[in-house]
MDTraj code that builds the backbone (N, CA, C; nanometers):
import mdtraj as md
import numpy as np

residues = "UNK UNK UNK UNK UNK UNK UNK UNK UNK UNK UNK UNK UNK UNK UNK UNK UNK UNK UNK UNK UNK UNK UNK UNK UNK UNK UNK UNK UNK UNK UNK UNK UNK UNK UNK UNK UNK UNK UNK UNK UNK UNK UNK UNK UNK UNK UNK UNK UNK UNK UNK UNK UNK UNK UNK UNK UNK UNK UNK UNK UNK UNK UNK UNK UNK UNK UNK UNK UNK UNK UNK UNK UNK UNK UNK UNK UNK UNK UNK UNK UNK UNK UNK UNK UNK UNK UNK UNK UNK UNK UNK UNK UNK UNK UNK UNK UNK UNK UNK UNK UNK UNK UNK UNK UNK UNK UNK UNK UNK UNK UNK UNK UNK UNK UNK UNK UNK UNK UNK UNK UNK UNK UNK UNK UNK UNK UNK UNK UNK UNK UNK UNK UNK UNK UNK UNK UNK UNK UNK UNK UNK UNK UNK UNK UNK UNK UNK UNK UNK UNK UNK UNK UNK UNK UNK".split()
xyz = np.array([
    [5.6234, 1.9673, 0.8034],
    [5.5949, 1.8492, 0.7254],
    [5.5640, 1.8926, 0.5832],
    [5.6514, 1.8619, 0.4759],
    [5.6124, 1.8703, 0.3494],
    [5.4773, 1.8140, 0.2827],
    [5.4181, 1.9397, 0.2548],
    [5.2964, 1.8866, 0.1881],
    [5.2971, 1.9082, 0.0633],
    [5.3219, 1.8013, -0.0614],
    [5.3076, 1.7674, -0.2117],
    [5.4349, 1.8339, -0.1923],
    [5.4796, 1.9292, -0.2911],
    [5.6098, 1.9762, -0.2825],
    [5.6645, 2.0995, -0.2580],
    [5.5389, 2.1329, -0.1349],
    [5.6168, 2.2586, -0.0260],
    [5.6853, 2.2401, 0.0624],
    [5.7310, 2.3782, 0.0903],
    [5.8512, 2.4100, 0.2091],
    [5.8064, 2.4470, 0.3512],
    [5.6960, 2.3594, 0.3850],
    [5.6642, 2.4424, 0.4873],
    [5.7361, 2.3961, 0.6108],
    [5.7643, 2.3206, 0.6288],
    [5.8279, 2.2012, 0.7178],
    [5.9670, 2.3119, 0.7179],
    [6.0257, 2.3179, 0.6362],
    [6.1707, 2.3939, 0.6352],
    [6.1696, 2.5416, 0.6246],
    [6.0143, 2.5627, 0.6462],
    [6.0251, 2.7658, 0.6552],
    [6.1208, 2.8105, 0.7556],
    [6.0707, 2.7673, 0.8983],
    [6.0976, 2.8180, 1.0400],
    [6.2689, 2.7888, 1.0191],
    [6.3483, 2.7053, 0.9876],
    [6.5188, 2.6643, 0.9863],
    [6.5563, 2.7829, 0.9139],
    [6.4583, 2.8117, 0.7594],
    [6.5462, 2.8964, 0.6529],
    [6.5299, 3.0416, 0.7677],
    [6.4294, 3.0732, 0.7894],
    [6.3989, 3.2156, 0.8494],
    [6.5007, 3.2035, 0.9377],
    [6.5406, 3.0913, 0.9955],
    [6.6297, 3.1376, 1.1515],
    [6.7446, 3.1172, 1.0574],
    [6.7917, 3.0804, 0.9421],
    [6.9588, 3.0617, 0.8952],
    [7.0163, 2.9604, 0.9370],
    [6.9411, 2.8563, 0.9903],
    [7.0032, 2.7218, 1.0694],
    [7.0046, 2.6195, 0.8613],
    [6.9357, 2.6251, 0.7553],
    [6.9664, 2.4886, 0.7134],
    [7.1103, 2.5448, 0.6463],
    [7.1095, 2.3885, 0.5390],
    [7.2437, 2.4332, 0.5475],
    [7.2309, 2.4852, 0.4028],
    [7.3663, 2.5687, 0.3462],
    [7.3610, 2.6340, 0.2100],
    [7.2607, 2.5648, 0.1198],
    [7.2634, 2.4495, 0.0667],
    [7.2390, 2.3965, -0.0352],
    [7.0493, 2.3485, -0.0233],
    [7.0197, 2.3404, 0.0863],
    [6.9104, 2.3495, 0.1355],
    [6.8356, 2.4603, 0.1227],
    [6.8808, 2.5716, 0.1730],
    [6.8533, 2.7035, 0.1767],
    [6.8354, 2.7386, 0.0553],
    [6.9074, 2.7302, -0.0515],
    [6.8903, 2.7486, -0.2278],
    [6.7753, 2.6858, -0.2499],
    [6.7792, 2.6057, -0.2247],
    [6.6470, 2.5316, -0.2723],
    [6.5069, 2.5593, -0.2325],
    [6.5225, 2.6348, -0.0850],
    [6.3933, 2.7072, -0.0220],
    [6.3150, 2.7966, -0.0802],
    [6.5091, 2.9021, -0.0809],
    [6.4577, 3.0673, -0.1809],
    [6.4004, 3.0137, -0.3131],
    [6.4724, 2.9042, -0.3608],
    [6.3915, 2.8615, -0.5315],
    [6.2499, 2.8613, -0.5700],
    [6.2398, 2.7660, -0.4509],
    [6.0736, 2.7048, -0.4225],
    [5.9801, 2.8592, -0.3963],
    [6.0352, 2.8935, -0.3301],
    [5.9848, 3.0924, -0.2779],
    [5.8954, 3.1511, -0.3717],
    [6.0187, 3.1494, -0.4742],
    [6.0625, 3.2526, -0.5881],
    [5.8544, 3.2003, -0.6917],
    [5.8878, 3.0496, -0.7286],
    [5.7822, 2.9860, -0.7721],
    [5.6651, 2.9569, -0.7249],
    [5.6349, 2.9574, -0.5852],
    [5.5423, 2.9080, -0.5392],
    [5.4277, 3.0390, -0.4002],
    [5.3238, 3.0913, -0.5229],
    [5.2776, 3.2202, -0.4055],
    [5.2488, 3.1612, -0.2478],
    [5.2230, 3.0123, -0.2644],
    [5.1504, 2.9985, -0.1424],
    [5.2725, 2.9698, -0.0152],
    [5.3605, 2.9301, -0.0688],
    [5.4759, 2.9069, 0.0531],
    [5.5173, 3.0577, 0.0821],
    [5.5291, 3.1467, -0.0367],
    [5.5544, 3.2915, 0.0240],
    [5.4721, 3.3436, 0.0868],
    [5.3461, 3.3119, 0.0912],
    [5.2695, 3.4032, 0.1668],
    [5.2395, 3.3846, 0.3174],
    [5.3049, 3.1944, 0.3121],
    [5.2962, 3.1409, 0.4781],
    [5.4591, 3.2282, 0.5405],
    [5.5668, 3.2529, 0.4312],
    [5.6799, 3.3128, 0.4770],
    [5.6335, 3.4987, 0.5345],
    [5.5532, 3.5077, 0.4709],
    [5.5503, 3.6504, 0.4462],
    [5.4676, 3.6590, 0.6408],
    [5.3310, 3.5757, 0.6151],
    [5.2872, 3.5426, 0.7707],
    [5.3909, 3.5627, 0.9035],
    [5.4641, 3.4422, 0.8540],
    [5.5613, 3.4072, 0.9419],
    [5.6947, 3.5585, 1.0133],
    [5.7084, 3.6145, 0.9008],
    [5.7745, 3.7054, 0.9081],
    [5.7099, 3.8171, 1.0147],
    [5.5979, 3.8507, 0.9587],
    [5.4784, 3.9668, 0.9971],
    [5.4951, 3.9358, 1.2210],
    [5.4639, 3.7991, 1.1924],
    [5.4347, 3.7332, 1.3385],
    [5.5740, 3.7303, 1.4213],
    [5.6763, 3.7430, 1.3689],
    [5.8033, 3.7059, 1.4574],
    [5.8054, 3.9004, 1.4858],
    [5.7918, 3.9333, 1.4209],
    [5.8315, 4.0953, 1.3766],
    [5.7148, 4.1631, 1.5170],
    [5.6439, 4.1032, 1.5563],
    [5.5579, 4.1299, 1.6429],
    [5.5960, 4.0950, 1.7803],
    [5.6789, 3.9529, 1.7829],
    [5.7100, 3.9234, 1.9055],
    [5.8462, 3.9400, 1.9377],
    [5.8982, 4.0620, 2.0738],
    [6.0120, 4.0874, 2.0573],
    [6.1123, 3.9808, 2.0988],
    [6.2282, 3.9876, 2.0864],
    [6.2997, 3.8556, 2.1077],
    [6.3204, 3.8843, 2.2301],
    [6.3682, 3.7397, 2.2923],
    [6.4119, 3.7590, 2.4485],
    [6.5277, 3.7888, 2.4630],
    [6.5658, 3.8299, 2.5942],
    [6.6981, 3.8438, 2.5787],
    [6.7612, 3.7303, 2.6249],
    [6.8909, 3.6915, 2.5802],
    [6.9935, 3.5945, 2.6318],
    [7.0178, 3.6004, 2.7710],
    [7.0503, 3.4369, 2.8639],
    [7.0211, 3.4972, 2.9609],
    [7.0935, 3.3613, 3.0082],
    [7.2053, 3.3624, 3.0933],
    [7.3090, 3.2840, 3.1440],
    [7.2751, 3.1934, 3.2407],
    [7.2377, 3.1020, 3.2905],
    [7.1767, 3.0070, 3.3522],
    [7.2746, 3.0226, 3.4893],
    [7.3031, 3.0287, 3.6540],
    [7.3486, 3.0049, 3.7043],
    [7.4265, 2.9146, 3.7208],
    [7.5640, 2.8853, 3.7675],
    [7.6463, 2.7754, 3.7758],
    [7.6081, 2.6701, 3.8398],
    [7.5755, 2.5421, 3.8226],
    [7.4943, 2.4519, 3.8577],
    [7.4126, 2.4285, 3.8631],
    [7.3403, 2.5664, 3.7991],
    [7.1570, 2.5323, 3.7591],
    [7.1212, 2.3642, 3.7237],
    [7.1986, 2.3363, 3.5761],
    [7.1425, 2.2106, 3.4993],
    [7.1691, 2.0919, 3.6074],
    [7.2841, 2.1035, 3.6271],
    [7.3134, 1.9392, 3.7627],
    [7.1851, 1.9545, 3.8355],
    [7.1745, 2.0586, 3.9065],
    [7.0412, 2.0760, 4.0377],
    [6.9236, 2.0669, 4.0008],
    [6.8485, 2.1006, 3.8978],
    [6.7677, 2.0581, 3.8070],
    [6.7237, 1.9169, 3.7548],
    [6.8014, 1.8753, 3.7325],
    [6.8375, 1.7271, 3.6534],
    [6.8142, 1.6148, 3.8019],
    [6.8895, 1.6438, 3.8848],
    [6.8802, 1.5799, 4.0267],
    [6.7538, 1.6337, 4.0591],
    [6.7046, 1.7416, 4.1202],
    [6.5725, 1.7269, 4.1446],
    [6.4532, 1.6649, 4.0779],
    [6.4540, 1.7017, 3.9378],
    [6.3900, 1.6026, 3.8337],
    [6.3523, 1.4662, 3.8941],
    [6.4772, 1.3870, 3.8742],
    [6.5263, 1.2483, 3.8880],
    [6.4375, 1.2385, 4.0236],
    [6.4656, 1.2949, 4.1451],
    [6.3853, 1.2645, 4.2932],
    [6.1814, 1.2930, 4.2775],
    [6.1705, 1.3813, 4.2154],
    [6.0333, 1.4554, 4.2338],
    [5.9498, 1.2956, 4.1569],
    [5.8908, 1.2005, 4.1734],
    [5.7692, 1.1637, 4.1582],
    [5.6371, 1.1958, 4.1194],
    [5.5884, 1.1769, 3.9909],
    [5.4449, 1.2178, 4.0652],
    [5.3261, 1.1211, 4.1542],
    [5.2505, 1.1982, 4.2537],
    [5.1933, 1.1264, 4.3479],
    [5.0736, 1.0287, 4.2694],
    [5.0217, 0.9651, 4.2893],
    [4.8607, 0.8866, 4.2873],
    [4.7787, 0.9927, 4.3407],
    [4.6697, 0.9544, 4.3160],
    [4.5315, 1.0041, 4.3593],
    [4.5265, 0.9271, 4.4459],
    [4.5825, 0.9567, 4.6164],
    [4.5142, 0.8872, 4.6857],
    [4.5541, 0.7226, 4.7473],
    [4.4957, 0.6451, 4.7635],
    [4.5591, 0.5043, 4.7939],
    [4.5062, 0.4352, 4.6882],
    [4.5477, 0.3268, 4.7053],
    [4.5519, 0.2680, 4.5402],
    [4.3802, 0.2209, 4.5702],
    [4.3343, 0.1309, 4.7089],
    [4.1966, 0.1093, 4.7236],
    [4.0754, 0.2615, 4.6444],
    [4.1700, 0.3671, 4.6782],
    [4.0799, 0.5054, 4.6647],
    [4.0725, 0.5040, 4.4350],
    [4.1529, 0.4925, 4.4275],
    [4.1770, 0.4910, 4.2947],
    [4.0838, 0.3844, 4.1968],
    [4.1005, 0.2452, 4.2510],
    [4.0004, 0.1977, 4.1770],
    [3.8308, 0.2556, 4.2094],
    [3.8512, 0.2168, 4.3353],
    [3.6337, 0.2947, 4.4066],
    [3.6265, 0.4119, 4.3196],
    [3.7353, 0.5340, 4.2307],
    [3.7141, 0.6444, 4.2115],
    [3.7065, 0.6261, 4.0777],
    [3.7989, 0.5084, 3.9781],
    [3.7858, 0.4666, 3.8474],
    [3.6451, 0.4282, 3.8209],
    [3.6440, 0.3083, 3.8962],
    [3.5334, 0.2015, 3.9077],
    [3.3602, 0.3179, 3.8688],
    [3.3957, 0.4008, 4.0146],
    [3.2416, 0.5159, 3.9946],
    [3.2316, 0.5632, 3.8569],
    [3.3357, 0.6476, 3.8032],
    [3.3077, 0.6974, 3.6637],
    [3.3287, 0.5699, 3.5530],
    [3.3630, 0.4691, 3.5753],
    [3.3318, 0.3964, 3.4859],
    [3.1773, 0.3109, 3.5271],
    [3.1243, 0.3202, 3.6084],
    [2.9929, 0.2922, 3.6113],
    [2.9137, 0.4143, 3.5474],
    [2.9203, 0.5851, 3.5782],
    [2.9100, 0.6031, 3.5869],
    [2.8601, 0.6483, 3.4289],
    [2.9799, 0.6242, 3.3515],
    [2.9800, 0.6420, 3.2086],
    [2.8634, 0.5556, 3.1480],
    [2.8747, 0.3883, 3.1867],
    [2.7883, 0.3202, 3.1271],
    [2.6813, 0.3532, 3.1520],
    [2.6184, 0.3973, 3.2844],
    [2.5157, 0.4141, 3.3096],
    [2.4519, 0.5443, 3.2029],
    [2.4892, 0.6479, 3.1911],
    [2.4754, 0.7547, 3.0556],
    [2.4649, 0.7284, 2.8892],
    [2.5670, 0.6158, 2.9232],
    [2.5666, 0.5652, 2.7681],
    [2.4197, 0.4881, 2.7825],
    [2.3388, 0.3826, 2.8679],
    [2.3180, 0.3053, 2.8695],
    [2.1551, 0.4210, 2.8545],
    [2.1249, 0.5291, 2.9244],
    [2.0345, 0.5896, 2.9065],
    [2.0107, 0.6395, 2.7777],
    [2.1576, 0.7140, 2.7388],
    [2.1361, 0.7678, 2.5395],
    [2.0606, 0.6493, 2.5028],
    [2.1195, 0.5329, 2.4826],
    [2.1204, 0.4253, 2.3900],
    [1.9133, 0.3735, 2.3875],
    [1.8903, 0.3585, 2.5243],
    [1.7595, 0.2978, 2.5154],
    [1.6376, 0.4202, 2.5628],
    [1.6821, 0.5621, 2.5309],
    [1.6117, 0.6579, 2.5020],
    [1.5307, 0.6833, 2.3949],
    [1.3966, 0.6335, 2.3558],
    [1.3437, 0.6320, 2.2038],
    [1.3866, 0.7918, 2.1129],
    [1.4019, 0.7928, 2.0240],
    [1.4173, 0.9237, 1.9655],
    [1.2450, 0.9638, 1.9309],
    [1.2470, 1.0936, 1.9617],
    [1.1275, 1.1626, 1.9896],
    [1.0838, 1.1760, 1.8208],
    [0.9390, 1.1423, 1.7486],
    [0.9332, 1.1367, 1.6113],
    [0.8813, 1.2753, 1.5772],
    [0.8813, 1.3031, 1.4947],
    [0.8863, 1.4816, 1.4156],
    [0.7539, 1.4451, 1.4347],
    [0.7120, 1.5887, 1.4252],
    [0.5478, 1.5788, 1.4395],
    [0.4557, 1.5401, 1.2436],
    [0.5330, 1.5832, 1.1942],
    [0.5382, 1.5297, 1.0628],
    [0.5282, 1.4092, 1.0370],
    [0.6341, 1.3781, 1.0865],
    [0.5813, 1.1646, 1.0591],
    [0.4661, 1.1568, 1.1435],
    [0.4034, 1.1740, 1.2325],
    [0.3097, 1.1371, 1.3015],
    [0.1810, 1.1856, 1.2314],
    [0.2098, 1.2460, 1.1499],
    [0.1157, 1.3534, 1.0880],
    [0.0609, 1.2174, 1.0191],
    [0.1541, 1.1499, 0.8814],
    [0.1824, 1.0956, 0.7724],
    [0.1280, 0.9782, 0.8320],
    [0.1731, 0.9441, 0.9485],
    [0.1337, 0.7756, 1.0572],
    [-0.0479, 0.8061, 1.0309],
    [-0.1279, 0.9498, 1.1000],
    [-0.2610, 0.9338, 1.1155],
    [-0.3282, 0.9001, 0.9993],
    [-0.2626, 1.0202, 0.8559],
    [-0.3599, 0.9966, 0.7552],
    [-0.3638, 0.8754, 0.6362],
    [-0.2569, 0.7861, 0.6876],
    [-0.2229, 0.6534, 0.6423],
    [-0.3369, 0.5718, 0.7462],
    [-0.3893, 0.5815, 0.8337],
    [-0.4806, 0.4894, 0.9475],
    [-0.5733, 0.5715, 0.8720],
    [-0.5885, 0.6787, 0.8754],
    [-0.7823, 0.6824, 0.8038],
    [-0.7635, 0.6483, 0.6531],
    [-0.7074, 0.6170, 0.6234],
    [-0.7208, 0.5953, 0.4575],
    [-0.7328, 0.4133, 0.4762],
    [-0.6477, 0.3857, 0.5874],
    [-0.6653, 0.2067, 0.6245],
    [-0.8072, 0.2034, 0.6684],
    [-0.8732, 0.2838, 0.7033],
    [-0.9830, 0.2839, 0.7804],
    [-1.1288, 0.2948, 0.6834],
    [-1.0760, 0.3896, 0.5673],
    [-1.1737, 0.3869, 0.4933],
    [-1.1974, 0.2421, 0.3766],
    [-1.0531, 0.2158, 0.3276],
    [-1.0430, 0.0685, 0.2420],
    [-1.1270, -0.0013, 0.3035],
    [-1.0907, -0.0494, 0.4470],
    [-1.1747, -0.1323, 0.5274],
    [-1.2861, -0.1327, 0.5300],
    [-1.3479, 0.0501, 0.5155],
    [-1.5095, 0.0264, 0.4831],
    [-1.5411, -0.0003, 0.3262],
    [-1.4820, -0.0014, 0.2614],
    [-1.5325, -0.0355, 0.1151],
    [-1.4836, -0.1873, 0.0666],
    [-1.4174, -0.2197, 0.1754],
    [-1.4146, -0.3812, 0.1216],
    [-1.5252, -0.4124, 0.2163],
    [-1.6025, -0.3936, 0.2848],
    [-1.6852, -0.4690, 0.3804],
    [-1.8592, -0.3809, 0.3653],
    [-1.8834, -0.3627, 0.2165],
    [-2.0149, -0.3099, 0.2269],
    [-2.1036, -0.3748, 0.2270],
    [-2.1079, -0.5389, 0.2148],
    [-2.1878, -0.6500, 0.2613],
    [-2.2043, -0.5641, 0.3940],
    [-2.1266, -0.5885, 0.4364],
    [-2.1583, -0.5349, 0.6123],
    [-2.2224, -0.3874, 0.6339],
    [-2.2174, -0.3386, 0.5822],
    [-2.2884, -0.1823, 0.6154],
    [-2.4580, -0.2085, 0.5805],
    [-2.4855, -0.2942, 0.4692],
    [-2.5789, -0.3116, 0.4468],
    [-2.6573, -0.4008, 0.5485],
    [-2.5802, -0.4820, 0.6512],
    [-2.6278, -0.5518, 0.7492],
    [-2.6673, -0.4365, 0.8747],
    [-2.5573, -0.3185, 0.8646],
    [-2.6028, -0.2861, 0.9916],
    [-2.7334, -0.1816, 0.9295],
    [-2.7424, -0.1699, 0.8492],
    [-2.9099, -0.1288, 0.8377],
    [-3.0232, -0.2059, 0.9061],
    [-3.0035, -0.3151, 0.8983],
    [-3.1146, -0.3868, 0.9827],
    [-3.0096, -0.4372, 1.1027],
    [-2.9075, -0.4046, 1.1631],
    [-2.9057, -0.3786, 1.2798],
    [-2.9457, -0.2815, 1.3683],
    [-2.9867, -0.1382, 1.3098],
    [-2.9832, -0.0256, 1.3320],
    [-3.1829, -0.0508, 1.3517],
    [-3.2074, -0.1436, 1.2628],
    [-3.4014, -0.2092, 1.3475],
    [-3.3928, -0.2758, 1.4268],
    [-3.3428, -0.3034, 1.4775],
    [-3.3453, -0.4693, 1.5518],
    [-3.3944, -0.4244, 1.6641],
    [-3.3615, -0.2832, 1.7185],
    [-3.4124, -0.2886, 1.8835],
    [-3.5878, -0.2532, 1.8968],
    [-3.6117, -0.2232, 1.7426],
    [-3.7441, -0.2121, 1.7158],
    [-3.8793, -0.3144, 1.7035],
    [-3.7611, -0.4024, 1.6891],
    [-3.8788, -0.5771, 1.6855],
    [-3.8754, -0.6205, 1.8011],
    [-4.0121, -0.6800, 1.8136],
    [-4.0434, -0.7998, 1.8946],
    [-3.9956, -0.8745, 1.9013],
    [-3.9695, -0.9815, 2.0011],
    [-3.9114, -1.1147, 2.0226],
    [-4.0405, -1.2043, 1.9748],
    [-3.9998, -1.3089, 1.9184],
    [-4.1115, -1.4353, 1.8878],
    [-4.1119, -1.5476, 1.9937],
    [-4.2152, -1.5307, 2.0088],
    [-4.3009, -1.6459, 2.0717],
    [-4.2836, -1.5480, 2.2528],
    [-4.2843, -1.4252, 2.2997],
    [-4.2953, -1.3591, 2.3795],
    [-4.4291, -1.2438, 2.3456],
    [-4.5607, -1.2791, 2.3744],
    [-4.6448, -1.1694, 2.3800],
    [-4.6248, -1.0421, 2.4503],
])
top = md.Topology()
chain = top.add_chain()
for i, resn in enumerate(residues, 1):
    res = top.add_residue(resn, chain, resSeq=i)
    for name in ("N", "CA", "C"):
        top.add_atom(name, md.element.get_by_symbol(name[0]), res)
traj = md.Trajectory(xyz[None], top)
């Protein structure tokens, strides 16, 4: 597949001598100009040069007919009876939701960091609270007597 205006798509034809003349000119051109298509040629080269070729090798007389006919007969089977196939769909598709259904309503576990940030935000709520309410602190001073007095009108 040509990407912007390389040859890479048409390396493997030029290396084998399959395009045709006028094609082929235009490959070596692109070659000549462009390091990066030579260096996928140069690859390419290195890698064939490694793998030896096979040898040619004459197919028996009637191989392709007998082939082609067996093809045509061979089926492939089901999993089973068709009742077995859905009970066996059906399980892993329960089976899936049920996993998805655990990810999904699994709370995500909070960094110990935010929890950190959660406490010292509550004592700082905790202290405002005592400085808007020092009417009240001053009350529990004489709550802090109260278990010290007498009741009236109880001798």
């Amino acid at each position: 597949m040509p990407q912007g205006n390389h040859i890479a798509d048409r390396l493997g034809a030029w290396m084998a001598g399959t395009l045709p003349p006028d094609e082929a000119g235009e490959v070596r051109r692109h070659l000549d100009s462009c390091p990066a298509c030579a260096e996928e040629r140069d690859l390419l080269r290195e890698g064939t040069s490694m793998v030896a070729p096979l040898p040619a090798v004459v197919p028996r007389l009637g191989f392709a007919p007998r082939a082609a006919a067996r093809a045509s007969e061979v089926r492939p089977r089901p999993l089973g009876a068709p009742w077995w196939r859905w009970a066996f769909g059906g399980g892993l598709t329960a089976a899936a939701v049920a996993a998805a259904a655990l990810l999904i309503a699994r709370p995500a576990p909070r960094a110990s960091g935010e929890e950190l940030i959660l406490a010292q935000r509550l004592e700082l709520f905790e202290d405002l609270n005592v400085v808007q309410n020092q009417d009240a602190l001053r009350d529990l001073e004489v709550v802090a007597v109260l278990h010290t007095l007498q009741p009236e009108g109880n001798p």
